[in-house]
C-alpha positions as CSV (number, residue, x, y, z in Angstrom):
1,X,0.0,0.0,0.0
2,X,1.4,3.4,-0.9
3,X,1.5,5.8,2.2
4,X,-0.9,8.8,1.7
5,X,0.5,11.8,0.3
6,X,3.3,10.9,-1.6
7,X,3.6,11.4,-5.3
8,X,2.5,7.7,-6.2
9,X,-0.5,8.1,-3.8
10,X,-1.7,11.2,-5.3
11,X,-1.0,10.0,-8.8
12,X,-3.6,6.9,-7.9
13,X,-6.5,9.8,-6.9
14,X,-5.4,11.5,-10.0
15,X,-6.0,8.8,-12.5
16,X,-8.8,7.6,-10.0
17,X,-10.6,11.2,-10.3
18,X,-10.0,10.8,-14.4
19,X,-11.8,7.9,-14.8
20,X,-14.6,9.0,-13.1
21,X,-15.0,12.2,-15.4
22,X,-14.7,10.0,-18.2
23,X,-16.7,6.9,-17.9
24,X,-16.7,4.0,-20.3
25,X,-20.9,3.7,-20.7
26,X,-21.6,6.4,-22.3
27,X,-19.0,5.9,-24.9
28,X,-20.4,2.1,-25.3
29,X,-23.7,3.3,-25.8
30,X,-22.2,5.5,-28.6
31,X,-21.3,2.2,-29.9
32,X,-24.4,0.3,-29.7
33,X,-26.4,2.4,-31.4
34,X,-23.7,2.9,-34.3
35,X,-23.4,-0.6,-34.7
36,X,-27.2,-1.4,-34.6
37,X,-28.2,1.1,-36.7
38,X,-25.7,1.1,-38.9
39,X,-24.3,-0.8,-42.1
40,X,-22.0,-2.7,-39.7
41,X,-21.3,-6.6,-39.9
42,X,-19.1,-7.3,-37.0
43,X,-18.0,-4.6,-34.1
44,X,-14.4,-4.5,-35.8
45,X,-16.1,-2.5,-38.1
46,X,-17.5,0.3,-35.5
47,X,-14.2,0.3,-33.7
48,X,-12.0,1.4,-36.8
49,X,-14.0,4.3,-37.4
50,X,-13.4,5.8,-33.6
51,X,-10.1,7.0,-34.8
52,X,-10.5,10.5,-33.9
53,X,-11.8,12.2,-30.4
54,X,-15.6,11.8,-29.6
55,X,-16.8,14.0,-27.0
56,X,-20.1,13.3,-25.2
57,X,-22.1,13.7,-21.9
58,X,-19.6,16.6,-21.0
59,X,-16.6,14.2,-21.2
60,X,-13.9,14.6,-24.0
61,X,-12.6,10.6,-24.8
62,X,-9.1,11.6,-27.5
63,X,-8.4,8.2,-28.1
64,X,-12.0,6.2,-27.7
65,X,-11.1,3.1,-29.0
66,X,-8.2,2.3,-26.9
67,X,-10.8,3.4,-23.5
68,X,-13.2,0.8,-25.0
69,X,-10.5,-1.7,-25.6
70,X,-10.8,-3.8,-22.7
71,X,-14.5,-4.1,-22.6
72,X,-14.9,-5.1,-26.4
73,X,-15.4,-8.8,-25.1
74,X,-18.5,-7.6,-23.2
75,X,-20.1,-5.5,-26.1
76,X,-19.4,-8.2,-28.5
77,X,-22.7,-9.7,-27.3
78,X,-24.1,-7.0,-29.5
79,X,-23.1,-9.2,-32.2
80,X,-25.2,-12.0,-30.9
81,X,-28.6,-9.6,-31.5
82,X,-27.9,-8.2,-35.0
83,X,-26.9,-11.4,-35.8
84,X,-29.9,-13.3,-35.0
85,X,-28.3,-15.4,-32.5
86,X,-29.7,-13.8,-28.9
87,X,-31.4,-16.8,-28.2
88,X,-28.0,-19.0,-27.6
89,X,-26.5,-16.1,-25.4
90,X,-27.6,-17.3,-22.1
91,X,-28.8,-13.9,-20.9
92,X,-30.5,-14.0,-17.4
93,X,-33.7,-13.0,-16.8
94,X,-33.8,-9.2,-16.4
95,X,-37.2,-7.7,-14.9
96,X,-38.2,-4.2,-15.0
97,X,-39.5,-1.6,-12.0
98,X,-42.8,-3.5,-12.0
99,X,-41.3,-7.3,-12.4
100,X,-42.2,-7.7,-16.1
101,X,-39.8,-9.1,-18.1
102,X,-38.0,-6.1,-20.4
103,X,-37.2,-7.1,-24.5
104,X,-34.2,-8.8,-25.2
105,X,-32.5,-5.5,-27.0
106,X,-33.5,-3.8,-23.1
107,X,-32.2,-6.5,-21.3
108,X,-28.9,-6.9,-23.2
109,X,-28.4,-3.5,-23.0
110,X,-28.9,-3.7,-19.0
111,X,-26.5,-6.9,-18.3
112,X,-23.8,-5.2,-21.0
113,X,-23.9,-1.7,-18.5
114,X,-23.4,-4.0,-15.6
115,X,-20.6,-5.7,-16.3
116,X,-19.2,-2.3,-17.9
117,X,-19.6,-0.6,-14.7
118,X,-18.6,-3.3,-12.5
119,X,-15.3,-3.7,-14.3
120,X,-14.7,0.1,-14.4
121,X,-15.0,0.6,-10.8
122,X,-13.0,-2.0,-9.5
123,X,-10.0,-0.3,-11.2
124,X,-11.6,3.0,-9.7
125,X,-11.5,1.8,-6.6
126,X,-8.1,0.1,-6.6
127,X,-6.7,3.3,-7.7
128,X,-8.2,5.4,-4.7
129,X,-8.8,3.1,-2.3
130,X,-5.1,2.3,-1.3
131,X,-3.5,6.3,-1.3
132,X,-6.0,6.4,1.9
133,X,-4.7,3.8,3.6
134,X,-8.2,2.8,4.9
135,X,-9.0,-0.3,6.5
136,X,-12.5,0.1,7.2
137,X,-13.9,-2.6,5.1
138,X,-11.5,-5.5,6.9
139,X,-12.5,-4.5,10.1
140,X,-15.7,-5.5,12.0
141,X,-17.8,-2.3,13.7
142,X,-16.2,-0.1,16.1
143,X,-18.3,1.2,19.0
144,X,-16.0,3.3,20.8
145,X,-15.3,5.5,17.3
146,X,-17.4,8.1,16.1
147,X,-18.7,7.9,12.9
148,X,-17.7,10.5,10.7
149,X,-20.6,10.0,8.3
150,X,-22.8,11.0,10.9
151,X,-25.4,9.2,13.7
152,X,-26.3,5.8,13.3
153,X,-27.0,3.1,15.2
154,X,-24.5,0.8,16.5
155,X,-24.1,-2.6,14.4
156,X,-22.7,-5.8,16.2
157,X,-21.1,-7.2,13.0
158,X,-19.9,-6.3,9.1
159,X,-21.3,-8.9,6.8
160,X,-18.4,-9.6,3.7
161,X,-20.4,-11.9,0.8
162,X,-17.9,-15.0,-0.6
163,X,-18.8,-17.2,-3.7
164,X,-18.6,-20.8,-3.0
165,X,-15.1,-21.1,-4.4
166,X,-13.8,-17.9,-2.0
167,X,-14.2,-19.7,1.5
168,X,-11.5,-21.5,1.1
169,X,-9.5,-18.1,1.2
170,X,-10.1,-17.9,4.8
171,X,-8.8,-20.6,7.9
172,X,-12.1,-19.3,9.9
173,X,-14.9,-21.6,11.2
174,X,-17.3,-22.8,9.2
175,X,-21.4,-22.7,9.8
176,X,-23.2,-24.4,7.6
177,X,-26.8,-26.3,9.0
178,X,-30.0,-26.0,8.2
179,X,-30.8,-23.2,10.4
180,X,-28.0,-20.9,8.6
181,X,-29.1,-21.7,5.6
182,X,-33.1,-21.1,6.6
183,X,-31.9,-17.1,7.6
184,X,-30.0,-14.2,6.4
185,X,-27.6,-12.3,8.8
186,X,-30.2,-9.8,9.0
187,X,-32.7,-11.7,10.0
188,X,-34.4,-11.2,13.6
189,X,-34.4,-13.4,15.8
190,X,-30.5,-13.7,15.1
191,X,-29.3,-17.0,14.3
192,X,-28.3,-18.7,18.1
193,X,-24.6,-20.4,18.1
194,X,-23.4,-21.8,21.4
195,X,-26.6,-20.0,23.1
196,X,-26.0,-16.5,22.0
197,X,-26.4,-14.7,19.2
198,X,-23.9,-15.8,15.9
199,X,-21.9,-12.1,16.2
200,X,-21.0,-12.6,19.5
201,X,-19.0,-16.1,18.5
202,X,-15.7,-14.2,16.8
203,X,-15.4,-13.8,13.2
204,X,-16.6,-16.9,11.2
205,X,-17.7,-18.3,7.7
206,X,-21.8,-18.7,7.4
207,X,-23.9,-20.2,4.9
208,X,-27.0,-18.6,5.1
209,X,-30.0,-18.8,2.7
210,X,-28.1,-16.2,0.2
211,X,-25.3,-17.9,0.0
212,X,-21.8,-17.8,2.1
213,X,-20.4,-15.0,3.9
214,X,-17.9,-13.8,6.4
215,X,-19.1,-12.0,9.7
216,X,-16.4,-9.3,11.4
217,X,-18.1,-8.5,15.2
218,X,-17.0,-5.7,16.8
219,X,-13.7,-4.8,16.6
220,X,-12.5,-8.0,15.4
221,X,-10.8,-8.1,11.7
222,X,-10.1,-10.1,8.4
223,X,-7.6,-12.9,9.0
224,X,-5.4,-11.0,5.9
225,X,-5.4,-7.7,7.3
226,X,-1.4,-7.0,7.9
227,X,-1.4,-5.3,11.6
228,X,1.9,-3.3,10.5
229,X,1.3,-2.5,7.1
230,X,-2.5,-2.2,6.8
231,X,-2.5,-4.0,3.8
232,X,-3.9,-7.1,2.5
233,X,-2.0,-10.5,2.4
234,X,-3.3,-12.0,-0.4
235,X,-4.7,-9.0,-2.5
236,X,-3.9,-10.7,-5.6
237,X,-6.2,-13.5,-4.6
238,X,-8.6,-11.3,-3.0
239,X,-12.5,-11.8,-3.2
240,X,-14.4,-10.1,-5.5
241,X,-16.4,-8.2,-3.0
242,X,-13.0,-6.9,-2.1
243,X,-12.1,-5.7,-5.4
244,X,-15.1,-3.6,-5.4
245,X,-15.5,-1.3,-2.4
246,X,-16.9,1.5,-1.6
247,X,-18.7,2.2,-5.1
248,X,-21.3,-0.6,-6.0
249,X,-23.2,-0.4,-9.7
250,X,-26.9,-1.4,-9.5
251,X,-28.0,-1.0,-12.8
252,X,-29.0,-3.9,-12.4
253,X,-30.0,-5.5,-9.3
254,X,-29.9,-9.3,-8.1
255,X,-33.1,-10.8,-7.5
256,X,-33.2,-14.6,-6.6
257,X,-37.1,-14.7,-5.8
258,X,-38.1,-13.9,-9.3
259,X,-35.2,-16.9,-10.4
260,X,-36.7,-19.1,-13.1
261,X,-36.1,-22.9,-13.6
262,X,-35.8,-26.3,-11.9
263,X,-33.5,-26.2,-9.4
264,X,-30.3,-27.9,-11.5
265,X,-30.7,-25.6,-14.2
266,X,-31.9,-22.1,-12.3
267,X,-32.0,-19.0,-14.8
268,X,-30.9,-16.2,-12.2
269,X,-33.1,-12.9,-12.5
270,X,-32.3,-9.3,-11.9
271,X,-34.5,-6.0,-11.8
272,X,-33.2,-2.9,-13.5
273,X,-32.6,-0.7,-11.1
274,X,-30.2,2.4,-12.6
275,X,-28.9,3.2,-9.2
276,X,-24.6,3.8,-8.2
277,X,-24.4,2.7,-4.6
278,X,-21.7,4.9,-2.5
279,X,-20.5,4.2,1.0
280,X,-20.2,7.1,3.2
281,X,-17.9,5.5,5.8
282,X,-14.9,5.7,2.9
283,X,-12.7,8.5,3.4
284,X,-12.1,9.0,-0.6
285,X,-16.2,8.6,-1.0
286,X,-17.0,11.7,1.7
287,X,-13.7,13.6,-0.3
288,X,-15.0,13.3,-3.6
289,X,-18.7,12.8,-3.6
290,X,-19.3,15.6,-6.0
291,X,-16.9,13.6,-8.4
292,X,-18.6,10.0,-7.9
293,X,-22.4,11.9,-7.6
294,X,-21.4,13.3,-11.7
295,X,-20.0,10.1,-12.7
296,X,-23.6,8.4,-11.9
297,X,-25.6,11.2,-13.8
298,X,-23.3,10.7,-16.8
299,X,-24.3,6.9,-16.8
300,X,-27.7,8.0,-16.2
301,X,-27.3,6.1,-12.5
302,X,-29.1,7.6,-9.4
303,X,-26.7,8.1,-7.3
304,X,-27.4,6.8,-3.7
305,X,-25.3,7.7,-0.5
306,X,-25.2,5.5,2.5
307,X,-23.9,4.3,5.4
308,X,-22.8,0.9,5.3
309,X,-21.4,0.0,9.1
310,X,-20.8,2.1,12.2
């Protein structure tokens, strides 16, 4: 981790910042509708012609094709529409405002933006996130400090969501019974362990009935969290939902009760939602919220503010 301040750490905000007054959607959708509405066979054939600057949104892009160069993979499942082929694609089901499924131009339109976004912030946040030297998302709740973000209630534990394959990541008990999996963390009544609540056990793996996740009670932290260093031990391994903090895309949003098919062969569902989720308690999210709040608009996001622990 780069100590705060120096020329490397403020180089990270810098680029960080950039990014974020220049976001890859709007150019994609620039894109999209060239190549759908166009004489285009293939994408190729879009991408040659961005050879000179393209300003839209308020943004200036000089060199568009090399910002859209490493998401050409994702908007290549334009080619699967104009080619007929949309049926093969393996889409999930995405739902609109009211739960009615949207048209399959809509709905690749929506999982393309997500993935966009998703890959865009991570590298956003990577660049940001370590010039603060923050360790607020490896650490469980702290009582006895203030929230700068403002009142709140106390919380007794920080929820991190794994995939399946990410547990192993972690040497940390493992609960996994029927009455984890019949519950969330959220839940009230709280799931009991050893006769008390599950937070008051130290931190631990769960599987509850949205999957796995590691709890952090109060003041207790992530088994990678280097004491002296305050970085991360395996942060080239890291979960994904470590990658990703504290700006979350929800142009789409997850929605396993609308999920369709047998339970081998589950189509996952999401609702559109066109909503950029910020964390208050994130230094670099309270400095630049202005910054963040814009890049939403530009996506055509509603951007949402929030605390996330206290």
């Amino acid at each position: 981790m780069t100590p705060s301040g120096s020329p490397a750490s403020c180089g990270g905000i810098a680029k960080g910042l950039h990014r974020l007054q220049h976001p890859v959607l709007p150019l994609a959708r620039i894109v999209q509708l060239l190549y759908l509405t166009g004489p285009f066979t293939s994408l190729d054939e879009v991408m040659e012609q961005l050879n000179e600057p393209v300003e839209t949104n308020g943004a200036l892009y000089l060199d568009p094709r090399a910002t859209l160069a490493p998401y050409l993979t994702v908007l290549r499942q334009l080619e699967s529409v104009k080619g007929g082929t949309a049926g093969d694609s393996g889409l999930p089901r995405i739902l609109d405002e009211q739960f009615a499924p949207l048209d399959l131009l809509s709905s690749l339109e929506g999982w393309m933006g997500q993935q966009i976004l998703t890959m865009e912030l991570e590298k956003i946040n990577s660049l940001m996130c370590g010039p603060t030297r923050c360790t607020h998302c490896c650490t469980g709740p702290d009582h006895h400090r203030r929230n700068p973000a403002g009142p709140g209630a106390d919380r007794e534990f920080f929820e991190i969501p794994l995939a399946d394959h990410e547990i192993d990541l972690f040497g940390l008990p493992r609960i996994d019974n029927s009455r984890s999996r019949a519950l969330t963390a959220l839940d009230e009544p709280p799931l009991s362990r050893n006769g008390k609540p599950f937070f008051a056990n130290g931190a631990a793996l769960y599987h509850w009935r949205t999957g796995w996740s590691m709890i952090l009670p109060v003041r207790s932290v992530c088994p990678h969290l280097d004491h002296d260093t305050g970085a991360c031990v395996i942060y080239e391994e890291r979960p994904d939902v470590c990658r990703r903090p504290p700006i979350f895309p929800y142009l789409l949003e997850r929605c396993p009760d609308s999920d369709a098919g047998a339970a081998d062969s589950v189509q996952p569902a999401y609702t559109l939602q066109r909503k950029l989720l910020a964390v208050w308690d994130c230094p670099y999210v309270r400095n630049w919220k202005k910054a963040i709040a814009a890049y939403g608009e530009m996506c055509d996001l509603e951007p949402v503010f929030r605390e996330n622990k206290v």
